[in-house]
C-alpha positions in Angstrom: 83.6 109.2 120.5 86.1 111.4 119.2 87.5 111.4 115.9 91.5 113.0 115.0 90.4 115.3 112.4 94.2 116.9 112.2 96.0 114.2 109.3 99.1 112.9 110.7 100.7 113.5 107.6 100.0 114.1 104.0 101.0 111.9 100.8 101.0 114.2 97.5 100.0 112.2 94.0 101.0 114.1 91.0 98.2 114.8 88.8 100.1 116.7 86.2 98.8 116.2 82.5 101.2 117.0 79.6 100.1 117.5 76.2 102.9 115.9 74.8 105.4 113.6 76.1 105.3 111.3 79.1 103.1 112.6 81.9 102.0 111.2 85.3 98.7 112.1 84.5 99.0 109.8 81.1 99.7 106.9 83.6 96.7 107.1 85.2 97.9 109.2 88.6 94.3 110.6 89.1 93.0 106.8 89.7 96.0 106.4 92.0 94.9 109.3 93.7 91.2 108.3 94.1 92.3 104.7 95.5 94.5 106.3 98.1 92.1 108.9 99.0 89.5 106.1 99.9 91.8 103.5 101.0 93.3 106.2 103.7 89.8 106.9 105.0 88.8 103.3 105.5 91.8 103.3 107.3 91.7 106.0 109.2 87.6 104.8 109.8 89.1 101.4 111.6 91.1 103.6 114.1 94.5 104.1 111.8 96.0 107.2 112.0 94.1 110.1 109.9 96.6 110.2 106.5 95.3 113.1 104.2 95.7 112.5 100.0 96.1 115.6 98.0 96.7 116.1 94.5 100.1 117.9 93.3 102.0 119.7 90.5 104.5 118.3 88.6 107.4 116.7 90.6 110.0 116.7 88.0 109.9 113.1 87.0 107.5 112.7 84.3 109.0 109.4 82.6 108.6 107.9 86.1 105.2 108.5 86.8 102.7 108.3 88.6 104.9 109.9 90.8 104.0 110.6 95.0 105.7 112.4 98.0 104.7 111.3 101.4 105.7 114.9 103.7 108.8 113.6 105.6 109.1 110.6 104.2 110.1 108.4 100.7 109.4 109.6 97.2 107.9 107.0 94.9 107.6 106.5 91.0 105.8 104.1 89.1 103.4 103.5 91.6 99.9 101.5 90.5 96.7 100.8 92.1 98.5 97.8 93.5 101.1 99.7 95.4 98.2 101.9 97.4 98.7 99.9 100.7 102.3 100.2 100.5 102.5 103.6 100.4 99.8 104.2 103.2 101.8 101.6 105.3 104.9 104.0 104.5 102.8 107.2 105.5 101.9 105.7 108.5 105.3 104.6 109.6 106.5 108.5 108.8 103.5 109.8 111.3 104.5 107.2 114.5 107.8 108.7 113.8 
């Protein structure tokens, strides 16, 4: 059995924390990170391609937050826990291209 351990692409969360103001870390970013982090490698466990999660700097969007950049592909804002499979679908789409 082999296993693809090169990611097909890579989806950046911003994990920035402000001490004042609006943040994407305020918005609860790092839990977005987590879910897509383990939601990815379940994926990736079923034979989906291998989509790696990283944390980021700030984006420049703070009042939009949280706030992700798939490489290659769409930028989101706002995103919740309930988004996570939409933006792996979107990551996925972006490494078939």
């Amino acid at each position: 059995m082999s296993f693809n351990t090169k990611p097909s692409t890579t989806v950046y969360v911003c994990t920035n924390l402000r001490m004042s103001g609006s943040s994407c870390a305020n918005r609860k970013s790092k839990e977005v990170l987590k879910a897509l982090q383990a939601r990815a490698d379940a994926r990736a466990l079923v034979g989906g391609p291998l989509v790696a999660v990283r944390p980021s700097v700030c984006m420049g969007y703070c009042g939009d937050g949280p706030n992700i950049k798939i490489m290659g592909g769409e930028f989101f804002h706002g995103v919740r826990l309930e988004d996570v499979d939409t933006v792996l679908d979107e990551a996925e789409n972006v490494a078939g291209d």
